[in-house]
C-alpha angles and dihedrals in degrees: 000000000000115000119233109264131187089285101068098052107121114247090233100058116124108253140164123220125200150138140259088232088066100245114153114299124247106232099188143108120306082245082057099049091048086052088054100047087050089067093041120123111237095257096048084047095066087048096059133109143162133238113219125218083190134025120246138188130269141202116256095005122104094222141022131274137205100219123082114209116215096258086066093039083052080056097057086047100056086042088054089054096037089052087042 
């Protein structure tokens, strides 16, 4: 059985964006939080993490966590174009 990834995760899952450089959250969609990542200037984009409403599974880890890095987030970004 596959475990559920970052790209499984429902576009309409609440979910909180920020940064590590303490500027306001982004308290969104997933969907949301992926729009606004895509604008993102490269070093914002480093700082960046998202806030789970649910746990998912990642690569490499034995359970599940509740926080998303910005190469995942990137993820979630290149699904959102490629789903247009």
């Amino acid at each position: 059985m596959r475990r559920a990834g970052v790209a499984d995760i429902p576009w309409d899952q609440p979910a909180t964006m920020i940064d590590l450089e303490g500027r306001a959250p982004i308290i969104g969609t997933i969907r949301d939080c992926a729009m606004h990542f895509g604008l993102y200037k490269p070093h914002a984009k480093t700082q960046a993490r998202i806030l789970l409403t649910k746990p998912v599974h990642r690569a490499g880890r034995a359970t599940r966590t509740w926080i998303l890095d910005p190469e995942e987030i990137a993820q979630l970004t290149t699904r959102l174009e490629s789903e247009g």
